[in-house]
LUMLUM-534592 format. One record per residue (C-alpha): x, y, z; residue in three letters. Coordinates in pm, whole numbers, padded with zeros to 5 digits, always signed. Each point is the difference from the previous one (the first is absolute). Layout:
BEGIN
XYZALA ...
***
This chain:
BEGIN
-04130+00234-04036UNK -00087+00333-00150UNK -00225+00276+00050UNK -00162+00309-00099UNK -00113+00232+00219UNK -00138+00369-00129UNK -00006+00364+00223UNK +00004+00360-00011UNK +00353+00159+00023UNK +00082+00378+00013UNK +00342+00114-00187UNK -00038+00356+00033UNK +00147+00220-00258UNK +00124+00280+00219UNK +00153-00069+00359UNK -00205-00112+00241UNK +00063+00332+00234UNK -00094+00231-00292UNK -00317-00160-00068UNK -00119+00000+00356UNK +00120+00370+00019UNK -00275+00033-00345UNK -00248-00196+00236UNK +00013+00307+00250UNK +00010+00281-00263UNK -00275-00149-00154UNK -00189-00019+00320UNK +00095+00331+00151UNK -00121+00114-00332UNK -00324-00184+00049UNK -00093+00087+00340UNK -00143+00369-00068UNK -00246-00179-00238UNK -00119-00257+00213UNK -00037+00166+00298UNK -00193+00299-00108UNK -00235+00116+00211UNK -00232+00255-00135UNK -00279+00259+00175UNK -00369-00098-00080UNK -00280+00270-00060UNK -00098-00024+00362UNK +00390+00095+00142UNK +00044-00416+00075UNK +00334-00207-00123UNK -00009-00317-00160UNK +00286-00224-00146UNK -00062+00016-00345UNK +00314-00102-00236UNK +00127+00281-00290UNK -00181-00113-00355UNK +00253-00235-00134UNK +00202-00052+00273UNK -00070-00416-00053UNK +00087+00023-00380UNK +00338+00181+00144UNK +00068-00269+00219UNK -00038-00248-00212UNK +00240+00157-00269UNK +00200+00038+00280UNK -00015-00372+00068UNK -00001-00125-00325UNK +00300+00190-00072UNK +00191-00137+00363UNK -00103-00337-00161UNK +00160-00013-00320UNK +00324+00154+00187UNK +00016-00330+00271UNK +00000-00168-00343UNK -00246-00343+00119UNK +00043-00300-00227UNK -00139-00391-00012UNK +00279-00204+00123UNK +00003-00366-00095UNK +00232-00211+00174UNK +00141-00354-00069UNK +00138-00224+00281UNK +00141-00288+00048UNK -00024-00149+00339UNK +00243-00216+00155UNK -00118-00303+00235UNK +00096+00023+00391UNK +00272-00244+00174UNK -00067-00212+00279UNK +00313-00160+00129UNK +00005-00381+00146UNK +00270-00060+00254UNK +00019-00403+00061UNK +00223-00120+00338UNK +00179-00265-00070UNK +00238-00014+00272UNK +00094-00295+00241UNK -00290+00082+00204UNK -00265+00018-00239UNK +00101-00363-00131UNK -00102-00194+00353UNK -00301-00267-00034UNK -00238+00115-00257UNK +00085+00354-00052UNK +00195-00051-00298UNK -00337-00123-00176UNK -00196+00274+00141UNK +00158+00289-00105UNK +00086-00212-00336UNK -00376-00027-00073UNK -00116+00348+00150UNK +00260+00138-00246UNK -00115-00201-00337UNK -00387+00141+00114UNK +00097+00365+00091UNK +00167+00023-00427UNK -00303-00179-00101UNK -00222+00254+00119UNK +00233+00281-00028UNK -00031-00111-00377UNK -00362+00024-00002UNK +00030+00383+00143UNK +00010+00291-00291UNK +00284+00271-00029UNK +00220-00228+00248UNK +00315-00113-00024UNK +00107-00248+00265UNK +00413-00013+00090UNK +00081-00345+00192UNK +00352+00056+00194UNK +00143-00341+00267UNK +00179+00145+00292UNK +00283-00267-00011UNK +00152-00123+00291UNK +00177+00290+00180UNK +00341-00230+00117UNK +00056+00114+00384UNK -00210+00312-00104UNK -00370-00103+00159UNK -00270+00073-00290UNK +00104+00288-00202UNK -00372+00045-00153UNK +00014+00397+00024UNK +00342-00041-00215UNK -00089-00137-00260UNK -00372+00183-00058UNK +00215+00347+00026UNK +00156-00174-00305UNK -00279-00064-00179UNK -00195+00340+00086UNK +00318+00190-00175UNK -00076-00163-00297UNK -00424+00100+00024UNK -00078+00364-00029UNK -00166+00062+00327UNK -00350+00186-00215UNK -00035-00376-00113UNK +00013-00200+00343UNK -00306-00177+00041UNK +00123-00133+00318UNK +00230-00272+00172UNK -00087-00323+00112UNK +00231-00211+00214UNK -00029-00397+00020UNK +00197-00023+00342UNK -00071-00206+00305UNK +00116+00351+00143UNK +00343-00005+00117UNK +00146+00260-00119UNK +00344+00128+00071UNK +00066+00328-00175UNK -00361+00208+00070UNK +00086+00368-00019UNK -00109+00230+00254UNK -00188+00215-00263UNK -00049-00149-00283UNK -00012+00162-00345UNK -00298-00147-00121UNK -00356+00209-00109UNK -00177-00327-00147UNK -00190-00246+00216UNK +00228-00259+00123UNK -00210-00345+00090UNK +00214-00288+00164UNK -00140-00373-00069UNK +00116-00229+00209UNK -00017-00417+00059UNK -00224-00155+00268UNK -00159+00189+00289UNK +00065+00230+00274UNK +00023-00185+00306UNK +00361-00216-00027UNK +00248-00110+00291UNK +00368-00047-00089UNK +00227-00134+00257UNK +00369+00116-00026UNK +00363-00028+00198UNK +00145+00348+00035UNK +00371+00006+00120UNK +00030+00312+00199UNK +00389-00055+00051UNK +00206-00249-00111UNK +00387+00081+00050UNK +00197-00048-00297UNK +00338-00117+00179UNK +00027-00211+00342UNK +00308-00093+00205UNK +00120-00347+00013UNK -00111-00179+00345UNK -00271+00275+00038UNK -00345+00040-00030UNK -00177+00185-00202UNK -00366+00156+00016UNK -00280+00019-00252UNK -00319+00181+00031UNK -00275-00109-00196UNK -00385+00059-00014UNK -00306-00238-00172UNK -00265+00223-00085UNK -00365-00066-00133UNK -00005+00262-00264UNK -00441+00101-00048UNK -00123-00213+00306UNK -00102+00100+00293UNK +00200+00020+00317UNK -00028-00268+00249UNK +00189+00080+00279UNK +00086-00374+00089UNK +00096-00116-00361UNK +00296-00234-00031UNK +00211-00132-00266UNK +00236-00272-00039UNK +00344+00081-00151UNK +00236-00267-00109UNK +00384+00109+00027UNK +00226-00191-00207UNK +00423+00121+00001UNK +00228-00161-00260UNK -00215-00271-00077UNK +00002-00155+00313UNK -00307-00136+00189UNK -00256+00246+00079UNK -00131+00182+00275UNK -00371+00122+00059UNK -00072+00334+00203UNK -00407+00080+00058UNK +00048+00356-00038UNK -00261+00301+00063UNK -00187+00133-00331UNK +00064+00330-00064UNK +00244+00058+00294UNK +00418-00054+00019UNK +00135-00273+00029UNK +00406-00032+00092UNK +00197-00299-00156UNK +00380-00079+00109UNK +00159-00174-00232UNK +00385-00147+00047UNK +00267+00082-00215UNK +00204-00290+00031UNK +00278+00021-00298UNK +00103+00275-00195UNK -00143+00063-00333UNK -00404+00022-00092UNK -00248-00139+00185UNK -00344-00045-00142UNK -00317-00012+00234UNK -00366-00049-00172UNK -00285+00141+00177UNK -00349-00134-00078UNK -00350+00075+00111UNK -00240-00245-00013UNK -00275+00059-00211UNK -00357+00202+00095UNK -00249-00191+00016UNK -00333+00145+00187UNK -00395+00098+00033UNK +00109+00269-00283UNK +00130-00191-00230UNK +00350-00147-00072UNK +00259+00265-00127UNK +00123+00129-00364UNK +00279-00190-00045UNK +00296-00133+00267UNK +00326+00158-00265UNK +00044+00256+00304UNK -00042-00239+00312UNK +00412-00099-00081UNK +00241+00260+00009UNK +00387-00111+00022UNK +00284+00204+00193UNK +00372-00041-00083UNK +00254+00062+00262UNK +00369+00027-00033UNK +00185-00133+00249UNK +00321+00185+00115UNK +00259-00081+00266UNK +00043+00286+00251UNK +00368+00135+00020UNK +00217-00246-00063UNK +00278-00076+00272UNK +00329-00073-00165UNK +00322-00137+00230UNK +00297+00063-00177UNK +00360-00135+00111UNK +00303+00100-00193UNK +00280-00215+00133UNK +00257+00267-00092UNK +00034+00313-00145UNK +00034-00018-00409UNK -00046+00183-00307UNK -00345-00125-00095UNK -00140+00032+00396UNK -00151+00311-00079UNK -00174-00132-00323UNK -00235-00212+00233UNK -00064+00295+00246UNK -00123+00252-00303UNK -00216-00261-00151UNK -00165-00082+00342UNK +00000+00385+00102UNK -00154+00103-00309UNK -00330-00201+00097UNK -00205+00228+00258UNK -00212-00345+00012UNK +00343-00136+00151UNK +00141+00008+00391UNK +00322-00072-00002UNK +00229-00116+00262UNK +00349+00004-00090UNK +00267-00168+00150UNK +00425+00006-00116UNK +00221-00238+00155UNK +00311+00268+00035UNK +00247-00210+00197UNK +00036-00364+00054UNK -00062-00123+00328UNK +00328-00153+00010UNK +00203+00257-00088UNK +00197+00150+00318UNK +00212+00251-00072UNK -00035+00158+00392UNK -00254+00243-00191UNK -00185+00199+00336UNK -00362-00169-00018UNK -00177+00349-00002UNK +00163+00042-00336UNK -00131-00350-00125UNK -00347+00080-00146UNK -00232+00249-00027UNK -00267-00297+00159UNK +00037-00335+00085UNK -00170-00264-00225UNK -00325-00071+00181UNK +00038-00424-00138UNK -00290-00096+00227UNK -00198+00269-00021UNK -00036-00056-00431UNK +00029-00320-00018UNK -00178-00170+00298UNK -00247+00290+00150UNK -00076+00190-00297UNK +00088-00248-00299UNK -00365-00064-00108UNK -00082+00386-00050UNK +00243+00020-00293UNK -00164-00064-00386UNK +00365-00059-00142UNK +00333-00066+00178UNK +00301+00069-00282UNK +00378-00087+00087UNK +00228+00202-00215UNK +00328-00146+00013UNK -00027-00153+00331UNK +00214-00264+00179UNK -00077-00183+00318UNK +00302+00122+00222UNK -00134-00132+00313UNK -00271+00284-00017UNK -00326-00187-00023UNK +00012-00316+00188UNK -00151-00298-00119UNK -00318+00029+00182UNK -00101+00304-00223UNK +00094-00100-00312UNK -00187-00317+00048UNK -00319+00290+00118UNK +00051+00148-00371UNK -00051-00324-00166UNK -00303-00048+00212UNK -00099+00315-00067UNK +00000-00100-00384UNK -00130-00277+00036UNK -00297+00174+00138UNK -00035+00264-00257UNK +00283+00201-00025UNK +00226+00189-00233UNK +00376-00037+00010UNK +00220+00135-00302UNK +00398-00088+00047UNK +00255+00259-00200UNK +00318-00196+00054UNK +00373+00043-00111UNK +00317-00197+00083UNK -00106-00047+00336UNK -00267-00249-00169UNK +00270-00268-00056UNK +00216+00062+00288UNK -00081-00152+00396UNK -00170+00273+00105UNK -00264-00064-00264UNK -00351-00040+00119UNK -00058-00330-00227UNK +00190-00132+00228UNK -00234+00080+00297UNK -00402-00107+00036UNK -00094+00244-00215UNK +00178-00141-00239UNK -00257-00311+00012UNK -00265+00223-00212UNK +00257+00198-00256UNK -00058-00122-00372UNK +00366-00059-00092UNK +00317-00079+00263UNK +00345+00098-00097UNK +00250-00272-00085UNK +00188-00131+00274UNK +00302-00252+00012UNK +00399+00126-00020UNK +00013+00376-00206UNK -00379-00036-00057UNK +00016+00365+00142UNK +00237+00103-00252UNK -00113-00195-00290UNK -00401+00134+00145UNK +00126+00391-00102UNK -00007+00081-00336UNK +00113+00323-00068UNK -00005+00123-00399UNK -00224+00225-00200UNK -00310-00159-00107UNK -00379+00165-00076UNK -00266-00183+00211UNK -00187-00274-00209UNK -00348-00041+00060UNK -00096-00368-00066UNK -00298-00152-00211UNK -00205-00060+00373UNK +00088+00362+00044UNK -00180+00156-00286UNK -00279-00165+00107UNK +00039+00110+00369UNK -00148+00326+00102UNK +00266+00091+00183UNK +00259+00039-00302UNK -00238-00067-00298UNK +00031+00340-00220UNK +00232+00161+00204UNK +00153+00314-00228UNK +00341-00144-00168UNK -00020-00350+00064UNK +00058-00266-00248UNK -00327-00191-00167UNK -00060-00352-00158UNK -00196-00086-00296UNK -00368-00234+00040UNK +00218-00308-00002UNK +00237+00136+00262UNK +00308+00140-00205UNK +00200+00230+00111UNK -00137+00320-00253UNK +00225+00314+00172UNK +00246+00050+00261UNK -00029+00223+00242UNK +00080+00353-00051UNK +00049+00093+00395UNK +00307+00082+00171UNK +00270-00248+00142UNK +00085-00155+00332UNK +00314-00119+00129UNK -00072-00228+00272UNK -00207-00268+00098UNK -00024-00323+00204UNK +00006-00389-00166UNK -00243-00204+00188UNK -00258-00284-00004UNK -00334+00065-00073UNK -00224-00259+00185UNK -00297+00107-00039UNK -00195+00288-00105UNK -00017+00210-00295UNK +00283+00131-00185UNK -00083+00314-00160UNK +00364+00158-00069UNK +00311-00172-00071UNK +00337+00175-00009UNK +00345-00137-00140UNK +00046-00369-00068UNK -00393-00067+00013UNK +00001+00034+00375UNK -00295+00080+00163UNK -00018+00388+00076UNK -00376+00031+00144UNK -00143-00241+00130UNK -00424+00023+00175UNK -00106-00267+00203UNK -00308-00027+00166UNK +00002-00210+00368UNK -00284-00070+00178UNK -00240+00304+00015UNK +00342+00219-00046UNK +00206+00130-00304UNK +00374+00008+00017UNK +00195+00191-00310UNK +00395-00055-00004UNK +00228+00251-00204UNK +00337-00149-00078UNK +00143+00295-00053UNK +00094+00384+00163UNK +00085+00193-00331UNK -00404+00091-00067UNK +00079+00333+00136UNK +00141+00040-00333UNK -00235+00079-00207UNK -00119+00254+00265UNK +00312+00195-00105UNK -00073-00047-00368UNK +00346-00194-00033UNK +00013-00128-00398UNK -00292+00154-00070UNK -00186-00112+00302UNK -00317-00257+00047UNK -00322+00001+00218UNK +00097-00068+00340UNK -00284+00217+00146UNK -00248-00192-00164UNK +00130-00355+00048UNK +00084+00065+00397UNK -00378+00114-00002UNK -00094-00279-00158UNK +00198-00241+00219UNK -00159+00138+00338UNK -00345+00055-00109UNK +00016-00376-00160UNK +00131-00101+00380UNK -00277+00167+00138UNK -00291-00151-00219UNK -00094+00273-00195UNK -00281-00158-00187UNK +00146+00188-00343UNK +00319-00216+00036UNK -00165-00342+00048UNK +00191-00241-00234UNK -00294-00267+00009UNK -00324+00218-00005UNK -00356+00051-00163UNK -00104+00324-00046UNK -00345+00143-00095UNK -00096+00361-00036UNK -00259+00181-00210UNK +00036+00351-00208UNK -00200+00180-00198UNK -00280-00282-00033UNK +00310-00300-00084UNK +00105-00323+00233UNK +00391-00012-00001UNK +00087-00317+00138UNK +00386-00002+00035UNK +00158-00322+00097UNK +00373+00011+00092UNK +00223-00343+00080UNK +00353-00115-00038UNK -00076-00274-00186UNK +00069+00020-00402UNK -00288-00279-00074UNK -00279+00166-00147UNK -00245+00152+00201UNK -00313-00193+00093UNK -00338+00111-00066UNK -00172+00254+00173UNK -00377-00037+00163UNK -00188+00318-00004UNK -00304-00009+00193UNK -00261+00324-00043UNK -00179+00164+00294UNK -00336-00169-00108UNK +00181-00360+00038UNK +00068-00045-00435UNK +00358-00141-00036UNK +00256+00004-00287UNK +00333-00161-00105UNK +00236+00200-00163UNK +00403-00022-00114UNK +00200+00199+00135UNK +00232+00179-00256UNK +00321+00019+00125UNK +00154+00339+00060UNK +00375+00008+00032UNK +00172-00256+00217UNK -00201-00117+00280UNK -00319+00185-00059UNK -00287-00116-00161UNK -00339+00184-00024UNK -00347-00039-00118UNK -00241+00314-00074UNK -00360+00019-00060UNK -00268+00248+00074UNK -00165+00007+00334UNK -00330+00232+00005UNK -00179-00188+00266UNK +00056+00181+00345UNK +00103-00211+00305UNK +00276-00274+00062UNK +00163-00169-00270UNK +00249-00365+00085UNK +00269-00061-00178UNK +00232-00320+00061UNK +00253-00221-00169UNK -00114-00315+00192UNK +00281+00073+00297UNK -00071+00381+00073UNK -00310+00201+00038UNK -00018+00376-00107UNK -00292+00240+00073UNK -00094+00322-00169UNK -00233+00250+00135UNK -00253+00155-00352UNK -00168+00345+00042UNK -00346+00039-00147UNK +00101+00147-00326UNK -00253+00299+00105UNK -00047+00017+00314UNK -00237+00326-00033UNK -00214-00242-00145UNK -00061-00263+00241UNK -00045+00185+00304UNK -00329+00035-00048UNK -00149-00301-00221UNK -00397+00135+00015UNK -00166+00158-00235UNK -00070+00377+00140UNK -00191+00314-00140UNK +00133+00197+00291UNK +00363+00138-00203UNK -00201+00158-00314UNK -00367+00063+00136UNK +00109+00393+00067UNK +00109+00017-00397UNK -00313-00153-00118UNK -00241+00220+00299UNK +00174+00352-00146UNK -00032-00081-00365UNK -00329-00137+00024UNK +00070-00400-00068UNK -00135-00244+00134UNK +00160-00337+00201UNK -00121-00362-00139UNK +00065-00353+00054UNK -00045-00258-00210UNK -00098-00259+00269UNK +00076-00388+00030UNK -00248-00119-00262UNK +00059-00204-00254UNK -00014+00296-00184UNK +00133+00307+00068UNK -00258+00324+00057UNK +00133+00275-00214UNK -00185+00305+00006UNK -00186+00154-00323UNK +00175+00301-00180UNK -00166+00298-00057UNK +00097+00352-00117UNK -00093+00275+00184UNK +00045+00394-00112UNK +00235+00207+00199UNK -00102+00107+00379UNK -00262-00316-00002UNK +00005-00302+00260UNK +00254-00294-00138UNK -00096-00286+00204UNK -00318-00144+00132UNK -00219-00305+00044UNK +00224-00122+00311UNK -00058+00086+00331UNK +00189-00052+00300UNK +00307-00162-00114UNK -00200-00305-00108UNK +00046-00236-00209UNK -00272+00099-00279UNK +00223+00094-00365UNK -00206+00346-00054UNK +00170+00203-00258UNK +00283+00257-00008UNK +00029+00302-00235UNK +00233+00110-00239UNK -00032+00394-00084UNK -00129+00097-00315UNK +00210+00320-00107UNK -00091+00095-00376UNK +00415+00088-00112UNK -00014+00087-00370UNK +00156+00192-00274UNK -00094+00215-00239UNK +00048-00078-00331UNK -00144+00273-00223UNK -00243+00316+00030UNK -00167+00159-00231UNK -00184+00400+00052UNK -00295+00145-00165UNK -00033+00359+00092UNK -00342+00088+00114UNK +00002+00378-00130UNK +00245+00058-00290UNK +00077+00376-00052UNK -00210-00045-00357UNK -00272-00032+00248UNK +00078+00211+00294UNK +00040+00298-00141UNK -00373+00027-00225UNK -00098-00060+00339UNK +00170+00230+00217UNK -00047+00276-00280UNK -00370-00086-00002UNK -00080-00028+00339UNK +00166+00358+00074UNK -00173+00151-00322UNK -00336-00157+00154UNK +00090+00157+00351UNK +00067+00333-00160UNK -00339+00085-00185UNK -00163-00160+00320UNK +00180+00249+00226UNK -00101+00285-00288UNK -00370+00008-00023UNK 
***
C-alpha cells in the first residue's frame, strides 16, 4: 500500500556550524538597536528600539533563511503489513481426548479472522513431536522469528495445552506473546513416578523399587490411597494400596538371570473433582537385568600338562570369576619312600569340596582327570546330584578317558553324554591320535555355543557342507559313544568331539579331547579357544545369551525384536505378539541364519509387550517414546504465564464446549494494552492484541524549495535597502 506524505525539510547550503555562527553575528549585531535606551526631555529612560532596527532584523532573517535553504518535501511510501506468528502444539500430549479438535478448530478460526485484519500477515508453524525431547515449542518459533524482521512482529500466539519443555530464562521476544490453550484451569492428573529403579540385580536377591502416585492439580488429602497392581514377567498379579503422594518401597525377586519386566499400574482417579486427564501415565514399566554374583569355579586338573594353564588364564582373566584350583601332582599310589613333608604343598581337602562345600560352586571342570582312588564313590555320586539339581560340570579329558581310571566308569559316569568304548583294546582302538581340524556339525551351527565361531566350517540352507574350516589342527582325541546329548564338534572319523547334554535341572559339556590349548599358542595358524571355552562355561552356567531353545523379546529405538532360537531345522512357528493395550498380531518369523528366526515391527505404545511361539513366553519392557511428555498429562498455564505477563499477552482457554471460545483479534498501536475482556482466568474468549507497528519504505521523494535564490535575494536586497533609508531620516 502506498503513500504520500508532504513536510518542511532544511538542506542548508553552508554547514550547519557556520550558519549558526551567522545567527550570533547577526544578533550581536542587532542587539545595540534593539536595546536602545534613550534620555527623554525630562532626564527619564525608556526602551525605545533604533529607527529601523526591525527592518534590520528582518533582512537579517530573511537572509539566515534563504542560507538554511527550506524546501516542500513530498514523500512516497510504501508500507509493509505486520507479522503475527501462530505456533500450533501438536505433540503427544496435545492429542489426548478432544484436544486434537480443539486446537484444530481454534486454529482454522484464528486464520479466518487474522484474514479479515488489514496490513497482517499471519505465519502458521506445528511444533512436531519433539522424540525424547519434551515439547520443543520455543525451538521451532526461534526458527520462524529468524525468518520475520523483528519491526514487523505483530505478535506470537501459541496453541499449547502448556507443557512446554524448552522455555528460556529470558526470552528474546518484544511482541505480545498470548498462549491459548484447551479446556479449563482446574485439571487432576494422576501419575506413577519411579524414584529408583536399579538397572541390574543379583541372582537369588532382592531388589528394591521406590515409587510414588501423585495427584498432579488436586488438593492434598492427607489420608488418600491408591491401589497399585504389580505384575513381573507376566505372571499373576499382585495389588499394593499404596499412600498418594508419599513412597512407596516394592521388592521384587530376581529369580533367573537375564531381564525381568515388572508393570506398575495405578488405578484410575475417580473423585468429587472430577475423574482425571487421561490414565497413559498411571503404568510405567521397569526392566531389570539379572546378574549372578561372582561366580565360584572348582577346577581339578588330574595332572600337570601343557594345556593346564590354558584353563587357569581363561578363568583368571574373569574378575567376575573365584577360582579354586586344584593339580593332582603325584598319584596316591606312587611310593617311592618320598619324605611326606615333601609330598604337596596341601593336601586335597576331598570332603571339604565335594561333600561340605559342593553346592557353593557355579561350575566344577575336570581337566584331564582320572579317578585314582582320590574321590571315593560317595562324592562322585554328590556331583551327579549336584547336577542333577542345577549344576555345571565341564569334563576336559585325554587318554585317561578310555583307560580304568576313567570316570565313565564311576557314578558320574551315569550323567556324561557319550561313554568310551569298552571290550578287549577298546582303550587303544578309543585313542586316536592324527592331525585333524575340529568339525563343527550341522546341530552345531545352529547351537550357540559353536554357531559362528571365527574359522569354522559352514553349510549351505539345505545343509551342505559350503567351506572347511580354516582353524588350526589337533592331534589327539578320544573315539566314543555318544548317547545322548548334542553333538556340536566332531573330530577324525566322524567321532563325536563336543558333546552338551542337559540332565535334570543341570548341564554337563564333555570335551573329547586335550589339544584345545592349541590354538591358545596359535599352532597352524591358531583358532578361538578363548571364545569357545567361554562359551562352553557360560552355556553350563545358563547364561540366558547361550540358551539353545529360547524366545527372546527386546525393544530399541521404538522396534519389537522378537528373536526365537531352537535346534530344530523345521521352520519356525508363528509368533503371537500381544500390545500393552491387549491388540494381538501373528507374524512369520524370517529366519536369520541357522537356528534363529525373528520378527520386527514397530512398538510406540509404552508398557509390556508378549511375545510367544505357543511353548515359550517372552516379555519386553516399552518406554513412553517421550517421557517429558507424559509426566504431566493436564493442561497448565503455569510454564508460559511469566512470557505472556512481561510482554503484555494474555492467557485463554478455549473451554469444553461444543465449540471452542477463541478470543477476538484486535490491533493495538505500540505501548497500548493487548488483551482484555477476560477477567480472572475465566473462561470468557475476550480478545488479545496484535501490535500495530507502521514498517514502511520509502519509495520516492520529491523537493520544492520554499525560497529559491531568484527570490531570496530581491528580498534580502530590499529589505536592507528599506532598513537603510528608515535608519537615515
Amino acid at each position: 500500500m502506498n503513500q504520500a506524505l508532504a513536510g518542511i525539510d532544511f538542506a542548508p547550503v553552508i554547514p550547519p556550524w557556520l550558519l549558526a555562527g551567522l545567527a550570533v553575528l547577526a544578533l550581536l549585531a542587532l542587539l545595540p538597536a534593539l536595546l536602545r535606551l534613550p534620555r527623554d526631555v525630562d532626564g527619564t529612560r525608556r526602551w525605545q528600539p533604533a529607527r529601523g532596527a526591525w527592518l534590520r532584523a528582518l533582512a537579517f532573517a530573511a537572509l539566515l533563511l534563504a542560507l538554511a535553504n527550506p524546501r516542500l518535501v513530498e514523500e512516497t511510501r510504501q508500507t509493509r503489513p505486520d507479522i503475527a506468528l501462530l505456533m500450533v502444539d501438536r505433540s503427544a500430549s496435545t492429542g489426548l481426548n478432544a484436544r486434537p479438535e480443539q486446537i484444530t478448530a481454534a486454529r482454522d478460526e484464528i486464520e479466518a479472522r487474522a484474514r479479515r485484519l488489514p496490513d497482517l500477515e499471519l505465519r502458521t508453524v506445528e511444533v512436531p513431536e519433539g522424540g525424547n525431547q519434551g515439547t520443543r515449542l520455543f525451538t521451532a518459533m526461534e526458527r520462524a522469528l529468524a525468518d520475520i524482521p523483528r519491526a514487523r512482529l505483530a505478535g506470537v500466539m501459541a496453541l499449547t495445552d502448556g507443557q512446554v519443555h524448552d522455555v528460556p530464562a529470558a526470552p528474546a521476544l518484544d511482541a505480545p506473546f498470548h498462549q491459548i490453550l484447551p479446556g479449563r484451569p482446574g485439571e487432576v492428573d494422576r501419575r506413577i513416578r519411579v524414584i529408583e529403579a536399579p538397572g541390574f540385580g543379583i541372582v537369588g536377591r532382592p531388589v528394591e523399587l521406590r515409587v510414588v502416585v501423585e495427584d498432579l492439580g488436586a488438593r492434598p488429602d492427607a489420608g488418600g490411597a491408591a491401589r497399585l497392581t504389580i505384575r513381573r514377567d507376566g505372571q499373576p498379579p499382585r495389588v499394593e494400596s499404596v499412600p498418594v503422594g508419599r513412597e512407596h518401597r516394592i521388592a521384587v525377586p530376581i529369580e533367573r538371570g537375564g531381564q525381568t519386566v515388572v508393570e506398575l499400574t495405578a488405578e484410575t482417579r475417580a473423585g468429587p473433582e472430577g475423574g482425571e486427564v487421561s490414565d497413559l501415565n498411571n503404568r510405567t514399566v521397569v526392566a531389570i537385568n539379572g546378574v549372578r554374583d561372582r561366580l565360584r569355579v572348582l577346577l581339578v586338573s588330574g595332572e600337570p600338562h601343557a594345556g593346564q594353564r590354558t584353563w587357569r588364564r581363561l578363568l583368571k582373566a574373569d574378575p567376575n570369576v573365584d577360582l579354586v584350583h586344584f593339580t593332582i601332582l603325584r598319584p596316591p599310589e606312587k611310593d617311592d619312600l618320598t619324605p611326606l613333608h615333601e609330598l604337596a604343598l596341601i593336601a586335597f581337602p576331598v570332603r571339604e569340596l565335594f561333600q561340605v562345600k559342593l553346592r557353593e560352586f557355579d561350575l566344577i571342570v575336570f581337566d584331564r582327570f582320572g579317578n585314582r582312588g582320590l574321590l571315593p564313590p560317595v562324592y562322585l555320586r554328590n556331583i551327579a546330584d549336584y547336577v542333577r539339581g542345577g549344576g555345571a560340570l565341564l569334563l576336559s579329558v585325554g587318554p585317561e578317558f578310555a583307560g580304568p581310571t576313567s570316570l565313565a566308569a564311576t557314578p558320574l559316569g551315569q550323567i556324561l553324554p557319550a561313554r568310551p568304548q569298552t571290550g578287549m583294546g577298546a582303550a587303544q582302538a578309543a585313542l586316536l591320535e592324527q592331525p585333524f581340524r575340529p568339525f563343527v556339525t550341522e546341530l552345531g551351527a545352529r547351537h550357540p555355543v559353536t554357531e559362528n565361531l571365527p574359522g569354522a566350517n559352514s553349510f549351505t540352507p539345505e545343509g551342505a557342507n559350503l567351506a572347511e574350516a580354516t582353524w588350526g589342527r589337533w592331534y589327539r582325541a578320544l573315539r566314543a559313544d555318544a548317547r545322548a546329548g548334542s553333538t556340536v564338534m566332531q573330530g577324525p572319523g566322524d567321532a563325536p568331539l563336543m558333546v552338551l547334554d542337559r540332565v535334570g535341572e543341570g548341564r554337563v559339556a564333555l570335551v573329547l579331547s586335550d589339544h584345545i590349548w592349541l590354538w591358545s599358542r596359535g599352532h597352524d595358524g591358531g583358532g578361538p579357544q578363548q571364545e569357545l571355552l567361554r562359551r562352553i562355561a557360560h552355556w553350563t552356567m545358563k547364561e540366558p545369551e547361550l540358551e539353545e531353545e529360547d524366545l527372546t523379546a527386546r525393544i530399541d529405538h521404538g522396534r519389537l525384536t522378537v528373536t526365537r532360537r531352537s535346534l530344530e531345522p523345521a521352520a519356525a512357528p508363528e509368533i503371537t505378539v500381544t500390545a500393552p493395550d491387549g491388540t494381538i498380531s501373528r507374524h512369520m518369523p524370517e529366519t536369520r541364519g541357522a537356528g534363529r528366526a525373528v520378527v520386527e515391527r514397530p512398538a510406540m505404545q509404552a508398557g509390556v509387550w508378549q511375545a510367544g511361539d505357543g511353548r515359550r513366553t517372552a516379555f519386553a519392557a516399552a518406554e513412553a517414546p517421550n517421557p517429558m511428555e507424559v509426566a504431566d498429562l493436564r493442561a497448565d498455564a503455569t510454564p508460559l504465564s511469566a512470557l505472556a505477563t512481561a510482554t503484555g499477552g494474555a492467557t485463554r482457554w478455549l473451554g469444553t464446549g461444543d465449540s471452542p471460545l477463541v478470543p477476538e483479534l484486535r490491533r493495538v498501536a505500540i505501548g497500548r494494552d493487548a488483551q482484555g475482556g477476560a477477567t480472572g482466568g475465566g473462561l470468557e474468549a475476550g480478545w488479545i492484541g496484535l501490535r500495530r507497528n507502521g514498517d514502511h519504505s520509502v519509495t520516492g521523494i520529491t523537493a520544492l524549495p520554499l525560497l529559491p535564490p531568484w527570490l531570496a535575494l530581491p528580498m534580502v536586497l530590499g529589505l536592507a535597502l528599506l532598513a537603510w533609508r528608515r535608519e537615515g531620516r
